[in-house]
N, C-alpha and C positions, 0 to 999 in steps of 0.2 A: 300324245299324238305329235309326229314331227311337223305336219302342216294343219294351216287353220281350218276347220270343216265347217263351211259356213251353213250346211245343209243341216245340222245340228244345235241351230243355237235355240235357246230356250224363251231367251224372250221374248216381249210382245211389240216391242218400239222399237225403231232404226238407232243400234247403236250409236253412230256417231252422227246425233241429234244434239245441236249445239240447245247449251244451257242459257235463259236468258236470264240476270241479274244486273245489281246496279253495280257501281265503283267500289273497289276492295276499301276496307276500313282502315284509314290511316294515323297511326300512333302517335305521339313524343315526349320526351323522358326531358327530365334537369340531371346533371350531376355536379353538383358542388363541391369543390375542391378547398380542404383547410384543414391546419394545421393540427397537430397535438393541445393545443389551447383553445383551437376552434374558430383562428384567425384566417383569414380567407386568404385562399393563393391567386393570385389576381393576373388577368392578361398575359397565359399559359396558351401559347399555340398546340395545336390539337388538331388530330384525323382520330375517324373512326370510318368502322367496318363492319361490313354485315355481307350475308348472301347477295342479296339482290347487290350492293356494289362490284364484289370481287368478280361478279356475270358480268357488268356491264351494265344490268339494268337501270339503276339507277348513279349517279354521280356521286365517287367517295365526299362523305359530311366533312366540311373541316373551318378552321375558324381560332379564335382564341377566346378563353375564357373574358366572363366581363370583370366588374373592379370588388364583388362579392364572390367573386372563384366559381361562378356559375355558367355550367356551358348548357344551353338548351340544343337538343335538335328533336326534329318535328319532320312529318310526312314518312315516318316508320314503318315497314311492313313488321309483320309478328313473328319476327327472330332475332337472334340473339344480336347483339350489338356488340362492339367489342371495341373500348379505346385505347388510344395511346398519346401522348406527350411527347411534347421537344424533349427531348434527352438534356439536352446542356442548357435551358430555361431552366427546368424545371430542376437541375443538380444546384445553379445559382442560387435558387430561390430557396430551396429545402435546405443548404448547412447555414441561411441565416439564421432559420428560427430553431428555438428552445425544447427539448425535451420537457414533457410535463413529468414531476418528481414522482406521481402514483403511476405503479407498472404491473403488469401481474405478476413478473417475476414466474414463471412456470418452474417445475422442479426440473432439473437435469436428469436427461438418460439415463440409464445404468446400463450396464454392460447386458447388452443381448436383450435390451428391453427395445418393441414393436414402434416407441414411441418417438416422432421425428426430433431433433436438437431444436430445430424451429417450425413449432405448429404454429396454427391460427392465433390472433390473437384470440385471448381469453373475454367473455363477454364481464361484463359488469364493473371494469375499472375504468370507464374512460366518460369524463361526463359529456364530452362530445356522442357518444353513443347516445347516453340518459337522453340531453337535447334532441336529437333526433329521431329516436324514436315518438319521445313524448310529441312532437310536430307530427307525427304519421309518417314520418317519412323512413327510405331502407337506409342502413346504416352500414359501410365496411371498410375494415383497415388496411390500408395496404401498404407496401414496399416501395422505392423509388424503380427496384428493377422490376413492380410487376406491371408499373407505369410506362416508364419513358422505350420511344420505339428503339434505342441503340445504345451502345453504352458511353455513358455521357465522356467529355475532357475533364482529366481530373489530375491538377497538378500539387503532386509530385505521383506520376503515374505509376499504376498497379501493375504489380512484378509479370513481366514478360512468361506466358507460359504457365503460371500461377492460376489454382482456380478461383475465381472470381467472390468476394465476399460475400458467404452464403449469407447472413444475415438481408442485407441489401438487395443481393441480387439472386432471389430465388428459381428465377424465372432465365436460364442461361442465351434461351430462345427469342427474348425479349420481345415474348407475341400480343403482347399488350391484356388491357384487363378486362374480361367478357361481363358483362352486368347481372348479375345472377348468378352466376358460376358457386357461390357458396351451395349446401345443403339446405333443401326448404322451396326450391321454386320447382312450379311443376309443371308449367307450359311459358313458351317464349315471351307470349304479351303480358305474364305477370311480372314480366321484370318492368314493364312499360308504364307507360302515363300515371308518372309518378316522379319524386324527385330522392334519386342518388345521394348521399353523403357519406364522400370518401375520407375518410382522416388520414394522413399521407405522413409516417411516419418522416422526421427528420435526417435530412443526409447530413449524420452527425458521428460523432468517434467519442470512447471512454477515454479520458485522460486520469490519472492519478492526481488529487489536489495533493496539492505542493507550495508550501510558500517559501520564497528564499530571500528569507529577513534575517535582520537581526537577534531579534527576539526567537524565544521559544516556541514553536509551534505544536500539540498536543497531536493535530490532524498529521503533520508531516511527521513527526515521532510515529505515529499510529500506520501508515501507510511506507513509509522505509523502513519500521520495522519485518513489516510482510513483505517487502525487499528482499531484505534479509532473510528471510526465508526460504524466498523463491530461490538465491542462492543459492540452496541446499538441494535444489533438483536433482533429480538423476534419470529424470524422463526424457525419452524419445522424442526428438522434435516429431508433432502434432499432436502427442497423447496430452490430455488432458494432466494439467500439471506441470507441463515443460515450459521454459522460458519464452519458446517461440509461439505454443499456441498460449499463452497468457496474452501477450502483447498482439501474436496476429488473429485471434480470432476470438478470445472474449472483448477484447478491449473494442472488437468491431460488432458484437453481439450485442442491439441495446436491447432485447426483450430480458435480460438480467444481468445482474450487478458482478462485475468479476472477482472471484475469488482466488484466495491461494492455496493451493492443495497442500494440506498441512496434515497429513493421519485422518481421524475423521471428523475433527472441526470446519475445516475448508472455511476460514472466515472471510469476510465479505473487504471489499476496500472500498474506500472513499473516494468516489469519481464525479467526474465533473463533466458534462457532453460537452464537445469542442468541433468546429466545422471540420468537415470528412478531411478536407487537403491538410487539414492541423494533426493528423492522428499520427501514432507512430510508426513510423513508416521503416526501419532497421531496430532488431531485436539478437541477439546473438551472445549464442554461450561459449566462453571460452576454458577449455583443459590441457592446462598444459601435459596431461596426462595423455592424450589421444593422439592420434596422427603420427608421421615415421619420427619425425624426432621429438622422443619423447626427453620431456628433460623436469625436475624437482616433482611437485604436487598443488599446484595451486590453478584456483579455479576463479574465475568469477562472471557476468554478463555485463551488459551495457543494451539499454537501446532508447531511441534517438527520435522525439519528435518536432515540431515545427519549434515548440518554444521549450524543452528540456531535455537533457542529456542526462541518464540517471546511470549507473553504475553499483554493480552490489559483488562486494565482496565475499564468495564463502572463506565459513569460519572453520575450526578443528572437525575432523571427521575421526571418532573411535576406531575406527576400521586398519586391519592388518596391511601393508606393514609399520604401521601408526608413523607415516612418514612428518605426516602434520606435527607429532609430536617431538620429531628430531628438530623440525624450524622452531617450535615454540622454547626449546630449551636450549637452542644455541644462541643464548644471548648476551656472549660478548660486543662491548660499546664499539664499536666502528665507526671512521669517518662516512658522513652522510652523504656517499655521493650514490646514482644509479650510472653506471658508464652507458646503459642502455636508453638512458635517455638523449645521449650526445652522438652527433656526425662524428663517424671516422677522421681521426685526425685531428682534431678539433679538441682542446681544451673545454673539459666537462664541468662547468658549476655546480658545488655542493647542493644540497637540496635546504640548507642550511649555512651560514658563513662559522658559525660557531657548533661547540656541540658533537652528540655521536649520537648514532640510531640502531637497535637494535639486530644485530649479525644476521639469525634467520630470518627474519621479518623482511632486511633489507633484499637478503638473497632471493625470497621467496620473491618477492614485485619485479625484483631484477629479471625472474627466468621467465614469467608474465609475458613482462615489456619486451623482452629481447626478442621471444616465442613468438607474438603476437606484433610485429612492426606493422604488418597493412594496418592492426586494426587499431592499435593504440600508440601510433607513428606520429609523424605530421599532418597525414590526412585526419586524424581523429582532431588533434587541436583545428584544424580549420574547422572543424564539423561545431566546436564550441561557439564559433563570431554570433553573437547574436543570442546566447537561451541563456537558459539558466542550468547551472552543473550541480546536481547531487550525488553525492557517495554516501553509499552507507555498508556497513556490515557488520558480523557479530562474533566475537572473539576473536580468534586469528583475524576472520577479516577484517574486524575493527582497525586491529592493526595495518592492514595492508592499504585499506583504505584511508589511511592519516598517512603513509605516506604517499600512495595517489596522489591524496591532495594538497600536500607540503608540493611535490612536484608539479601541479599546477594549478599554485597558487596565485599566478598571477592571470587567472582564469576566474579568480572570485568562487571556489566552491564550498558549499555547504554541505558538513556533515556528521552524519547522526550514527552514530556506533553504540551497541550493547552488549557489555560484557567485556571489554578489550581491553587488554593487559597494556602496561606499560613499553612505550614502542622507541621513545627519545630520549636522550637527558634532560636537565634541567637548562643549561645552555641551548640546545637546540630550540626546546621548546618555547624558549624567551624569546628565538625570532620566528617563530610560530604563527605571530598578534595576527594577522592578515587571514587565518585561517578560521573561519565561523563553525564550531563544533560543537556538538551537546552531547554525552556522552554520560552512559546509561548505568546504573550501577543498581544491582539489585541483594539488597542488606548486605550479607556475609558473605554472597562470591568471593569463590578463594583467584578466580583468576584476575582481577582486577588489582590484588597482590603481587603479581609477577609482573616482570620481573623485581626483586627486593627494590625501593628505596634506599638507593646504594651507589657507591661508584664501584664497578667491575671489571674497571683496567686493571690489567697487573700486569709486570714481565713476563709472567711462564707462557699468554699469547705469540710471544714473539718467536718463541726458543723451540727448539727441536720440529719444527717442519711442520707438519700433520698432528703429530701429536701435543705441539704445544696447545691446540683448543681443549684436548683434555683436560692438560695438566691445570691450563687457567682457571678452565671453570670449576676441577677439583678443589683448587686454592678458594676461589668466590665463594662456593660455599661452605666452605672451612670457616672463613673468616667470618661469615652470615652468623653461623651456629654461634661462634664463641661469639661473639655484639652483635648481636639484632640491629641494634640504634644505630649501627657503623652507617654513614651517610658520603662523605669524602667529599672531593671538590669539586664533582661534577655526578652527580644521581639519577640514576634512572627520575624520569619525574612522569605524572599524566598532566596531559592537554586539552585543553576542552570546559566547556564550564558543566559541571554535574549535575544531573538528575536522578535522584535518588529513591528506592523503593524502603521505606526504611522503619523495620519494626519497631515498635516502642518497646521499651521494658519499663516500668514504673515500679518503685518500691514507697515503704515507709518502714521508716523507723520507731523501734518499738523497744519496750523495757526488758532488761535479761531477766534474771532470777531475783526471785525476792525473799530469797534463803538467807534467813539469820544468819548462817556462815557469810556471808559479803558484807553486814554490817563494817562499816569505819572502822578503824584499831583506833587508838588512844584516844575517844570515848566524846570523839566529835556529835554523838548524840543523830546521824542521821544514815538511814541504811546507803551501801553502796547498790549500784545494779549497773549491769552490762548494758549496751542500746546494742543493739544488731539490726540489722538492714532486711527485709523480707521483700517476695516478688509479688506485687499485686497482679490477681487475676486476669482481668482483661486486659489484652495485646491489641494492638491494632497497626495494618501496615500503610502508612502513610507515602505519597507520594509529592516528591518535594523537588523544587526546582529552584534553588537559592537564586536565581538571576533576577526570577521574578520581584523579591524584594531585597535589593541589598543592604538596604536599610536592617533589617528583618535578621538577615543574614547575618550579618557582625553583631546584635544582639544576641543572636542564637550561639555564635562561638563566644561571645566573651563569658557568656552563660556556660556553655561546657566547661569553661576551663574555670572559673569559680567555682562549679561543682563536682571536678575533676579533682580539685588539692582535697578533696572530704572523702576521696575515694580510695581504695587498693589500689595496687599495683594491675592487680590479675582485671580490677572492674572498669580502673581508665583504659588498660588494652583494650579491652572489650567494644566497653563504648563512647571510647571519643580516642580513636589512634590518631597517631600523626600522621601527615600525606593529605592527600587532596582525597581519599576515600571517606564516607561514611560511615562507615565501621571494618575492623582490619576483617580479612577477610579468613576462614578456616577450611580443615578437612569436612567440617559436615556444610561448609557453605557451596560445596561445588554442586549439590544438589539445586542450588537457586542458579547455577551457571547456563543454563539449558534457553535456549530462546524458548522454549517454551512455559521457561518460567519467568520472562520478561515479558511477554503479549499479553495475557493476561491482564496484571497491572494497566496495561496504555489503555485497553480493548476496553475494562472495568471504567474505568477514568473517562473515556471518550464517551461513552452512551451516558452516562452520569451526569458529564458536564453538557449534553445537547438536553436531557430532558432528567431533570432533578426527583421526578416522579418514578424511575424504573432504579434498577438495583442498589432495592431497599436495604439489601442486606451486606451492605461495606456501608454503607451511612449509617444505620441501627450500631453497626460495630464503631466506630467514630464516636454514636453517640453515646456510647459506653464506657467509652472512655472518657470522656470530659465528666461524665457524669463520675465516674471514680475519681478524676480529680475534683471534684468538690466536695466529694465525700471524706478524701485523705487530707485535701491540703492542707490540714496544718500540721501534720504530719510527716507531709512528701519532703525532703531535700528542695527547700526552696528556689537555688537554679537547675534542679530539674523538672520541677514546676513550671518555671516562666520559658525553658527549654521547648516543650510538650504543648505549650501554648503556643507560640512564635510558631513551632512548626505547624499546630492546625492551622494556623493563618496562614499559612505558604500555601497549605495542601487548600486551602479554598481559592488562591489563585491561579490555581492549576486549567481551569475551568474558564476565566478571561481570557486566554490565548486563541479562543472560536472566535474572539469578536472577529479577528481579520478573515475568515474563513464566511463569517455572514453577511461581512461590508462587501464582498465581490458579487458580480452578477453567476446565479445560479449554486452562491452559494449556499443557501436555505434548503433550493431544492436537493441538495447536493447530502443535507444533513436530514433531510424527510426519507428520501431514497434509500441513506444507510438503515434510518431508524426503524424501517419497515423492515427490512432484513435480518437485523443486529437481534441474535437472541441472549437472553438474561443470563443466561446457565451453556452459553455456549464454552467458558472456560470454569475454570476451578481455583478459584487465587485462595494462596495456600498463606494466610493471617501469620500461621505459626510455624511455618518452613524457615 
């Protein structure tokens, strides 16, 4: 019907008969505001909203929290509520406080999976929930951006045009947070007369632990070796895996731990929450392969937060046209200059005053630097005033990164290489001192052999143009082949003090034949017999840091080489060569060359040394060994006996290097958070490789 037919109505009373009752029922709620520990966020300016305000009806609530993070309001109709925060209080007050180290850690997406990158929190990890509930009261987690009404001041400001850090700031609209809004409430007033407890995650950032000491650090070995890794990307900034989204949006993701996408390990790293304006704020890959002018093959990143500047070198890549491999084999000694590190015009100081440095190595950082001037110019050294500098990378890049860091050196950096061939001479490397390196050697790596221990000047460099690099390095290893030992008076030499991954072999000696034929001739009355040397069964791969004891250390070598005059020719090559290596390195050792056959070892050792009770199974192999030396010892080659022992003592103080990593604040929680993640069988460390 278009009009009302009032001649039609049915009922029996004058519709609009007013209703008589008393005053509408008025409500009021708590909500308590406090931390991840459950410490109270205290004197928090505050508006909230509802229907009857946004009519006019009643007057928007507003006020500040009291000194228990408790905001009551009271004379509530039965709808929704809905609050919000100072935006720039409440960013203040949130990057003081601490992540708690229990998380749920949710699994990551997979590709085409329904599931958001950041759901809800997860119930049952958080004892601030347990407390509240158990009190009777509603309990929910929320964000800073589901909080505060605008997006707070945050210096050093978020990239112009950039979307906004999904972890943080879920809520783009920043409409504040309605009370009930979870699944479970089924009318307005059950959100009401009752007391809220919101746990307000921390406006906090992932930092890499890092210590830039003197000494050894196991943590900072462990986390610039997945550096080094990360080096090895080849993903699309954003995709999961790429340098940019490692640093911009795990490292701001704290619902889990960031990982390096390594095949399908993806192991976890060592982080430390640090306030939001501390986080890294520039991340960027450089190839000098990409872009119009394209020039060599060398790659590496950098990226840059409040208090560190880290830097990863990629290493050799197998890949067609194995350009990596023409830098690693042109390694005639040159003077150590970069000209790309100097002003036009301007007389260039060597990277060294004495000394030479390896021809492609040098060229490769050369095409780098020159390639890259915004980024690794003058503005990068100002970018140093104030942090701390780590370089690290793995084979080539080991290399490249020991001259990085020769080049600035007077920057104070620390760096950790695995796998990296010889890059200086012996001269250069003697004005080296100022440069703090640890440098990774895993048993037989044959590259840690190259280039020979050797001098590799010769005239034919000089001679015929283009071709005298030929001819030189023709002659180099001519001269190699016919004296191995050939050394000269300035040698390739390595830098760095070593950490070594380093198999045992244990023998005993034992009686030849006891064949009447060997009896004595002229009637000496006592049989002859042969002793021969045999390989006892259990191996074990020890991890050794001689810095840690030098004491220990010069024991250990003066024991090699007393056990060395009782040995072959073929069995001192073997195991106890000359040079700064652990063991010379061969063709079947380039299978331990692989970063992925150095994580392992650190990753094994790292969860080992935070809790002595998990991977039982390298310690059972440890203790199998000692256990054969008591069985043999008097048998074994007496300094390789005291050898074998010296070195378990090393490999036990492999394990003190955490002290500094648990004396800093958050640094326990820092080793809970790994330990929760870190699984047992996540690598395969190969004893007998």
């Amino acid at each position: 019907m278009d009009k009302l037919d009032r001649t039609h109505r049915t009922d029996t009373l004058c519709p609009n008969k007013d209703v008589l009752c008393g005053p509408q029922i008025k409500h009021w709620v708590e909500i308590q505001l406090v931390d991840e520990h459950g410490e109270a966020l205290p004197y928090l300016p505050y508006r909230a909203q509802n229907d009857a305000t946004r009519e006019g009806v009643v007057p928007e609530y507003h006020g500040q929290a009291g000194a228990d993070g408790v905001i009551r309001i009271e004379g509530l109709h039965p709808i929704p509520l809905t609050l919000r925060i100072d935006a720039d209080s409440l960013a203040e007050v949130l990057q003081t406080r601490r992540l708690r180290a229990k998380r749920a850690e949710p699994e990551r997406p997979t590709i085409g999976a329904p599931t958001p990158l950041h759901c809800p929190q997860c119930s049952g990890h958080s004892p601030v929930e347990e407390k509240a509930l158990s009190g009777g009261h509603d309990y929910h987690y929320v964000r800073i951006g589901q909080l505060c009404d605008k997006l707070p001041q945050i210096d050093p400001p978020l990239p112009k045009g950039e979307p906004l850090p999904a972890f943080h700031f879920p809520d783009k609209g920043f409409s504040g947070y309605t009370l009930g809004s979870e699944v479970g409430y089924r009318q307005p007033y059950e959100r009401l007369d009752r007391r809220h407890v919101l746990e307000v995650c921390p406006f906090r950032a992932w930092s890499l632990m890092l210590h830039h000491q003197q000494d050894y650090s196991l943590v900072t070995a462990y986390n610039l070796g997945l550096m080094s890794v990360l080096a090895y990307s080849t993903f699309k900034p954003g995709e999961y895996g790429s340098v940019e989204e490692f640093f911009e949006q795990q490292c701001l993701d704290l619902s889990r731990t960031p990982r390096v996408r390594d095949g399908h390990t993806n192991p976890p790293c060592v982080v430390i929450d640090v306030p939001f304006s501390e986080r890294y704020t520039i991340s960027k890959p450089l190839d000098t392969t990409q872009g119009t002018d394209l020039k060599g093959d060398t790659q590496l990143f950098y990226a840059i937060s409040a208090s560190q500047v880290l830097v990863g070198w990629r290493g050799t890549e197998m890949n067609f046209p194995f350009s990596d491999l023409a830098t690693d084999v042109t390694f005639r000694p040159v003077k150590p200059e970069v000209q790309a590190n100097c002003e036009p015009k301007i007389p260039c100081a060597d990277l060294t005053p004495r000394g030479s440095v390896h021809l492609g190595f040098r060229d490769a950082y050369e095409v780098a630097r020159r390639s890259f001037e915004s980024d690794l110019g003058n503005a990068f050294l100002e970018r140093l005033v104030g942090k701390d500098l780590f370089i690290c990378g793995h084979s080539l890049g080991g290399a490249l990164g020991l001259i990085n860091a020769a080049s600035l050196k007077d920057s104070n950096p620390l760096l950790y290489t695995y796998g990296m061939p010889r890059t200086f001479t012996l001269q250069a490397v003697a004005c080296l001192d100022g440069v703090r390196h640890f440098r990774h050697v895993n048993d037989t790596d044959l590259i840690p052999e190259v280039p020979p221990e050797a001098d590799l000047e010769n005239s034919l460099y000089k001679l015929y143009g283009p071709l005298g690099a030929t001819l030189g390095t023709v002659w180099s290893v001519g001269q190699l082949l016919a004296d191995p030992l050939i050394k000269g008076q300035d040698p390739f030499y390595h830098h760095g003090e070593i950490a070594a991954f380093y198999r045992t072999d244990q023998h005993i000696r034992v009686r030849g034949s006891d064949n009447p034929f060997y009896k004595s001739r002229e009637g000496l009355g006592a049989p002859y017999h042969t002793i021969i040397s045999r390989p006892l069964p259990v191996k074990a791969k020890l991890f050794l840091v001689p810095s840690l004891s030098e004491t220990d250390d010069e024991q250990a070598r003066a024991a090699q080489q007393r056990y060395a005059a009782s040995l072959t020719t073929e069995s001192r090559d073997r195991y106890f060569p000359k040079g700064r290596n652990a063991k010379r390195g061969n063709l079947l050792g380039l299978r331990n060359h692989f970063m992925g056959k150095y994580q392992p070892y650190i990753y094994g050792q790292l969860i080992e040394s935070i809790d002595p009770s998990r991977m039982q199974e390298r310690q059972k192999n440890r203790r199998q060994l000692e256990a054969q030396m008591l069985q043999h010892g008097e048998n074994m080659p007496e300094d390789e006996l005291l050898r074998d022992r010296l070195f378990l003592e090393l490999q036990s103080l492999v394990g003190t290097t955490l002290e500094c990593t648990r004396q800093i604040e958050g640094g326990l929680e820092a080793f809970e958070r790994f330990e929760a993640v870190a699984e047992d069988n996540l690598y395969m460390e190969m004893t007998h490789g």
